[in-house]
C-alpha positions in Angstrom: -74.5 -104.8 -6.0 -76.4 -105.6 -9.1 -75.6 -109.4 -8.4 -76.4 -109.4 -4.9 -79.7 -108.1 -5.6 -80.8 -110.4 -8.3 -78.8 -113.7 -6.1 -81.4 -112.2 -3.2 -84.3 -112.5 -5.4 -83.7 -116.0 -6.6 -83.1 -117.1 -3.0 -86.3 -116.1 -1.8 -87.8 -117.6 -5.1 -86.4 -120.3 -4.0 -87.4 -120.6 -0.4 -91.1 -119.9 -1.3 -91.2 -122.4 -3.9 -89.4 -125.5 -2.0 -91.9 -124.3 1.3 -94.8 -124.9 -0.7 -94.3 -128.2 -1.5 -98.2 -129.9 -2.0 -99.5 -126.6 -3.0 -98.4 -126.0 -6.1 -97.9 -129.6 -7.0 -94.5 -129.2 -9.3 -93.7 -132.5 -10.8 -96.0 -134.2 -9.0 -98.5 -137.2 -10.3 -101.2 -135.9 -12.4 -104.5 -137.1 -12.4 -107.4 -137.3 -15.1 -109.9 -134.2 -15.1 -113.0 -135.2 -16.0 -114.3 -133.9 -19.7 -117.6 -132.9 -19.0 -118.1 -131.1 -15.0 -121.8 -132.2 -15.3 -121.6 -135.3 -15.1 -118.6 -136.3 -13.4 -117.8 -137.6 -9.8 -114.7 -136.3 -7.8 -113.3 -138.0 -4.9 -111.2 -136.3 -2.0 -107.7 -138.5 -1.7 -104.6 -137.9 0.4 -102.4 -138.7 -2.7 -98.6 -139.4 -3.3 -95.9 -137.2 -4.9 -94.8 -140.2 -6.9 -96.5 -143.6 -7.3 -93.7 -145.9 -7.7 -95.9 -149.7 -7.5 -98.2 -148.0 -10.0 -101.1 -150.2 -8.1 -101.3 -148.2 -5.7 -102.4 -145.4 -8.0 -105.8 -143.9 -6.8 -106.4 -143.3 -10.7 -107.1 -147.4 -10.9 -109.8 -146.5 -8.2 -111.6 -143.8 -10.3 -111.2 -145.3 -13.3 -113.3 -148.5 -12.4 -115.8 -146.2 -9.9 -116.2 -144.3 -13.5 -116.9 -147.6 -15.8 -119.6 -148.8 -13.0 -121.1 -146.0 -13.1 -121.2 -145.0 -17.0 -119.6 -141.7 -16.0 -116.2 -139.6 -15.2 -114.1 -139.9 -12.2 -111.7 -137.7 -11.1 -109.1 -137.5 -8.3 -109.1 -134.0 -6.2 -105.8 -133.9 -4.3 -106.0 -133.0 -0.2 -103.9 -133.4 2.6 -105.2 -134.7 5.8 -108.4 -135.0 7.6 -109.3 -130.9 7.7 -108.7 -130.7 3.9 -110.5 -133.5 2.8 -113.7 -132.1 5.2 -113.3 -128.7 3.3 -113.3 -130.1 0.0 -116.5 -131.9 0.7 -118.2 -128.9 2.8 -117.3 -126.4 -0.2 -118.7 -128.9 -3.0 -114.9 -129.1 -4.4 -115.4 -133.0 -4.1 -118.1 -135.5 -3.9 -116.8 -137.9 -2.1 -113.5 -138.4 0.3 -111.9 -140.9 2.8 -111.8 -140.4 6.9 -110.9 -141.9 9.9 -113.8 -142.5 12.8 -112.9 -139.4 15.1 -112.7 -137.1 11.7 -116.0 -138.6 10.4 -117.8 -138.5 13.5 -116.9 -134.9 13.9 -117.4 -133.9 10.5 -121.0 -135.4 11.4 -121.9 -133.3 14.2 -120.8 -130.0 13.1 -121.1 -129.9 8.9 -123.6 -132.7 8.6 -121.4 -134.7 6.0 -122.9 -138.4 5.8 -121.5 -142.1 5.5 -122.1 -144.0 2.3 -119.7 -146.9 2.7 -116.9 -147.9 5.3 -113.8 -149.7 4.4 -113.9 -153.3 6.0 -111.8 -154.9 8.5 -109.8 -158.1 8.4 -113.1 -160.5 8.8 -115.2 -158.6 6.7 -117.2 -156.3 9.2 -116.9 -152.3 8.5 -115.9 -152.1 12.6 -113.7 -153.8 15.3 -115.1 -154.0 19.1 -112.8 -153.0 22.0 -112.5 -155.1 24.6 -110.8 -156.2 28.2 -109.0 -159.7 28.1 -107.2 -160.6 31.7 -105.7 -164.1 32.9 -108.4 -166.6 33.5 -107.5 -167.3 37.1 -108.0 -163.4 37.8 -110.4 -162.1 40.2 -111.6 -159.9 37.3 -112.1 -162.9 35.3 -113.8 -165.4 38.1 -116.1 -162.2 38.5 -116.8 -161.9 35.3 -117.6 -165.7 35.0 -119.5 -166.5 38.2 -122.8 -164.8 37.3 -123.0 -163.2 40.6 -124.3 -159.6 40.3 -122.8 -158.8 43.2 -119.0 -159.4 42.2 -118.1 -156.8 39.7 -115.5 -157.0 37.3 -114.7 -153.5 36.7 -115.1 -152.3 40.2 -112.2 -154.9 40.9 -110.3 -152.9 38.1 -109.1 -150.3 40.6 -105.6 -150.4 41.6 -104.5 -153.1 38.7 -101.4 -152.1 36.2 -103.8 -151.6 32.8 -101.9 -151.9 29.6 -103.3 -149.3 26.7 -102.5 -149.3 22.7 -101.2 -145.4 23.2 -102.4 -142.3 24.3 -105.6 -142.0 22.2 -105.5 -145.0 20.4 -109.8 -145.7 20.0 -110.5 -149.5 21.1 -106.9 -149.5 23.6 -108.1 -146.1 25.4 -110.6 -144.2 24.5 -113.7 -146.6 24.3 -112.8 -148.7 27.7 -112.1 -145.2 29.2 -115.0 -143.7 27.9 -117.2 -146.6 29.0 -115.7 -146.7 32.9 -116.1 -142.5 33.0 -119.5 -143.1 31.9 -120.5 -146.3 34.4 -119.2 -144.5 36.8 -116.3 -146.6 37.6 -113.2 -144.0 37.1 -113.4 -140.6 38.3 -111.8 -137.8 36.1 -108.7 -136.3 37.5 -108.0 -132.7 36.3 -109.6 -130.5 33.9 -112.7 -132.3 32.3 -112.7 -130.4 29.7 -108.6 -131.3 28.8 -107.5 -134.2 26.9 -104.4 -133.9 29.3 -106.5 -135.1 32.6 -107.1 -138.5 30.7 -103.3 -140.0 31.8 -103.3 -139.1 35.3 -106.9 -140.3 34.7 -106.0 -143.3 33.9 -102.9 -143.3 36.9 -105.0 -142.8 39.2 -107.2 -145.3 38.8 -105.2 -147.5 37.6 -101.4 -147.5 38.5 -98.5 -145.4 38.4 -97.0 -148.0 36.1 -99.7 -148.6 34.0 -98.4 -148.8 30.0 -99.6 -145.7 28.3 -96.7 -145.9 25.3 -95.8 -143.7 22.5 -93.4 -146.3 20.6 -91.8 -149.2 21.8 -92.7 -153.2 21.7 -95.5 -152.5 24.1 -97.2 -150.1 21.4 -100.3 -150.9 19.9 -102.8 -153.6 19.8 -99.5 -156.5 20.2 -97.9 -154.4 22.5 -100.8 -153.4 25.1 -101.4 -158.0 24.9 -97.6 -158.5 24.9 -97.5 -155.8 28.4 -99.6 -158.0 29.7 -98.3 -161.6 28.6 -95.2 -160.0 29.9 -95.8 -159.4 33.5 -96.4 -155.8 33.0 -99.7 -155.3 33.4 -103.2 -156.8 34.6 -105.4 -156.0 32.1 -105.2 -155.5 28.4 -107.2 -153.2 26.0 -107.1 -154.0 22.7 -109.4 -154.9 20.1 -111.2 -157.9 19.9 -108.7 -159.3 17.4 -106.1 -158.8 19.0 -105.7 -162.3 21.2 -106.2 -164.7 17.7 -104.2 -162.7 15.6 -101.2 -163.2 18.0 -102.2 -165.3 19.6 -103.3 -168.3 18.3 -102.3 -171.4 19.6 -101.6 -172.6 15.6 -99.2 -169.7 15.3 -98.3 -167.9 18.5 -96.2 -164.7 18.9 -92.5 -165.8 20.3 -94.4 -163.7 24.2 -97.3 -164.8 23.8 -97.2 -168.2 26.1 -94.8 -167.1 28.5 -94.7 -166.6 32.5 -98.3 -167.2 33.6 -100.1 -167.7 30.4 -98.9 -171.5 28.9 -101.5 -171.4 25.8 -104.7 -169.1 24.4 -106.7 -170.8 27.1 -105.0 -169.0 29.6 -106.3 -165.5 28.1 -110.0 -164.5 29.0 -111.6 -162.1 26.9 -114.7 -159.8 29.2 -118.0 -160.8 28.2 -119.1 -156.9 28.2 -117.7 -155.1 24.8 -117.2 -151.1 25.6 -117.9 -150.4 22.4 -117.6 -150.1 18.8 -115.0 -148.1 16.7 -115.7 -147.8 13.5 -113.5 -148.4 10.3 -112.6 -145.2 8.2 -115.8 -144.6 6.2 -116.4 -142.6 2.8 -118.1 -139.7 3.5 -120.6 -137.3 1.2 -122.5 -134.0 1.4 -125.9 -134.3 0.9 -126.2 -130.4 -0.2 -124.2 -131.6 -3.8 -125.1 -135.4 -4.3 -128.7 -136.5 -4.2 -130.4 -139.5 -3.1 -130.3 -141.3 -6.3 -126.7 -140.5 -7.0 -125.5 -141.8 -3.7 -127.6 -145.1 -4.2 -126.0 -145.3 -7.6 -122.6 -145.1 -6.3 -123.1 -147.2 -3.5 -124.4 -150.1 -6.3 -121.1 -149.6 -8.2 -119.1 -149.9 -4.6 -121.4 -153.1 -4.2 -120.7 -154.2 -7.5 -116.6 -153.6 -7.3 -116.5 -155.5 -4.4 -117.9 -158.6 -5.7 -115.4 -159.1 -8.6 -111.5 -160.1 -7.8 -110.5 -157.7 -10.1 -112.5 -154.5 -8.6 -111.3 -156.0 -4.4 -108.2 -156.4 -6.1 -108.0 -152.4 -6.9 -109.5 -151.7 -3.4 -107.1 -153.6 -2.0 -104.3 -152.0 -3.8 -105.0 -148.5 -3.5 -107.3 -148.6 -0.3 -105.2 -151.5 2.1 -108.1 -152.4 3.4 -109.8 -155.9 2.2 -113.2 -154.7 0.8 -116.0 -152.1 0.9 -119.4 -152.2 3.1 -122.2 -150.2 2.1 -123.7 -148.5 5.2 -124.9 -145.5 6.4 -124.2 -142.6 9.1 -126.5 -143.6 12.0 -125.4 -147.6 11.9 -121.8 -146.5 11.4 -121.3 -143.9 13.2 -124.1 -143.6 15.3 -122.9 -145.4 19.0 -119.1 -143.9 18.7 -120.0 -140.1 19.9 -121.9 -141.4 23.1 -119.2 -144.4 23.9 -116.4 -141.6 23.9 -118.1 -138.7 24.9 -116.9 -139.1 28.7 -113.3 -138.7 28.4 -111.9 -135.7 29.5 -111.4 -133.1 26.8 -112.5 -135.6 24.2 -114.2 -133.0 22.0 -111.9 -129.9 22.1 -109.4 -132.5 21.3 -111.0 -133.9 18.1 -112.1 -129.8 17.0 -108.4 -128.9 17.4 -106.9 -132.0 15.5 -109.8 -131.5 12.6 -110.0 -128.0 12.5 -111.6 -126.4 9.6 -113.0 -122.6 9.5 -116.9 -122.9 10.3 -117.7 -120.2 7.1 -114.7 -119.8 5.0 -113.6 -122.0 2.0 -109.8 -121.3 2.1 -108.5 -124.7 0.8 -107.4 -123.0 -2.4 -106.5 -119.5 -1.0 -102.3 -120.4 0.0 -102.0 -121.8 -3.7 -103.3 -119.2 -4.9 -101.8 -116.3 -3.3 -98.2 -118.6 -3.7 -98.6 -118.9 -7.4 -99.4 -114.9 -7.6 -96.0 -114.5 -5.1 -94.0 -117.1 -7.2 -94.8 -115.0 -10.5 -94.2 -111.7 -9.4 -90.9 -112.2 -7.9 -89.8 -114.7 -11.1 -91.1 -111.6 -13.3 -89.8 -109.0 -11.4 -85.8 -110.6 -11.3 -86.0 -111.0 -15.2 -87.2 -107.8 -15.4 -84.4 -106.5 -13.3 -81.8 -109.0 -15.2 -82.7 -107.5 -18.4 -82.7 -103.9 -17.2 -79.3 -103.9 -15.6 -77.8 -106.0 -18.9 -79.6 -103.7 -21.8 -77.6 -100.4 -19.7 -74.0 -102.7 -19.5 
């Protein structure tokens, strides 16, 4: 009996500990704490449990932030998009990374501000979505004949559209977004459900149309290679998308095949629906002030004209450099450009969700740790107990 009760105790030690993997952080990489609080910078990052290409170590990152700025940098671990928002809403970091929907909501409802976007491929800090059809299309001829009368999204209707995914920003939800709010697509189902945006898109479009989750029509190569393929009519993708596959130098093995015979064949619309923004760095301007911002946006400046510094943002960001910006160029446009699509905002509050007055990003270590203690003191307790009375 005595054994069952103490191999019952060490099971659910065990269970709670292996279940709160991230929290408590056991053998995990350790960062550098800063020596002195008051003057010191932390930065939100979704870090590793193990950093095997040591490279890719966000400590590099901090460490060169730090000399820049003739002060300490330290790395305050989180775990998504709603923890790193906490961290900066509570003051438990000064700085952290997010994508464009996370920003842009973190925007609206906690006021958090842009200080500097990572950059694309070709150096700018966003890509544009676009529509690119065959040249001999009616879409295309209307797009090219400068006739206001001949519409190319009105002849839209009815054609098999090929999209990046579900919710993918420059393959659905801008070029939605912008035909919802031009009044070219009609929502079908509830307005206020991200659900009503793929018979949405059915409806207008076609039954077939590519709306994939996986598969080689996924993505920015898939949604051109749909349409290369036969599959579709219309492409959206980003407006990178057609020379990064499909170049005529160096081609994708689909991309001249069946109707298009080289990149000529492809034409890109002359209207852009909009611009989505790369994942910015974002602050709150109740713990950092003017001058420290515009400090730390000199040392980004500064990193990112030495190969050593783009080097370590390369390494540990994947992305090719930092821009300096600011909330209303970066982010300003994105809100309005998706704000048509069905459900669009429940759907970005439910996948960002953070309580609107409680800091609780600490509160499940905590109360682990206190659960992990008790029950390890409590079995040695009862071990030694049961063996003093043997």
């Amino acid at each position: 009996m005595k054994n069952l009760t103490i191999n019952a105790m060490i099971a659910t030690l065990f269970l709670i500990t292996t279940s709160m993997t991230g929290c408590l952080s056991f053998g995990a990489v350790e960062f550098d704490e800063c020596e002195d609080k008051d003057n010191c910078l932390t930065i939100a990052f979704e870090t590793k449990e193990d950093y095997q290409d040591k490279d890719e170590n966000p400590q590099r990152l901090a460490d060169e932030i730090g000399k820049l700025l003739g002060k300490d940098v330290e790395i305050y671990t989180v775990q998504g998009a709603a923890s790193t928002v906490e961290a900066l809403r509570f003051g438990h970091a000064d700085i952290g990374f997010l994508d464009g929907g996370a920003a842009w909501l973190s925007w609206q409802n906690h006021g958090l501000q842009v200080l500097a976007s990572e950059q694309k491929g070709d150096g700018r800090s966003y890509y544009e979505a676009v529509a690119i059809v065959h040249k001999d299309s009616e879409i295309a001829q209307a797009d090219l004949d400068d006739d206001p009368d001949t519409d190319p999204f009105d002849l839209m209707k009815g054609k098999t559209s090929c999209h990046t995914a579900a919710l993918g920003s420059a393959g659905m939800l801008l070029p939605m977004g912008y035909l919802i709010a031009n009044g070219y697509v009609e929502i079908v189902g509830d307005p206020d459900d991200i659900d009503s945006l793929r018979n949405t898109v059915t409806n207008h479009f076609s039954e077939d149309s590519s709306i994939p989750k996986s598969g080689i029509y996924y993505k920015y190569q898939g949604s051109l290679r749909c349409m290369a393929e036969g599959k579709g009519d219309i492409a959206f993708v980003k407006d990178l998308t057609l020379p990064t596959y499909c170049s005529d130098d160096d081609p994708k093995s689909w991309c001249f095949s069946g109707e298009f015979k080289s990149n000529s064949d492809y034409h890109t619309l002359s209207t852009i629906f909009g611009k989505a923004p790369g994942h910015p760095i974002m602050y709150n301007p109740e713990y950092m002030s003017e001058e420290e911002v515009t400090a730390l946006q000199d040392a980004i400046y500064t990193m990112n004209q030495s190969d050593s510094g783009r080097q370590i943002i390369v390494d540990v960001l994947t992305t090719p450099g930092i821009t300096v910006t600011n909330t209303t160029t970066h982010l300003g446009t994105y809100g309005g450009a998706i704000g048509g699509v069905p459900g669009i905002n429940a759907y970005f509050n439910a996948a960002y969700s953070t309580d609107p007055d409680k800091d609780d990003s600490n509160m499940m270590m905590y109360v682990g740790v206190g659960v992990v203690v008790a029950l390890a003191a409590g079995a040695g307790v009862y071990w030694r107990r049961n063996n003093m009375t043997e």
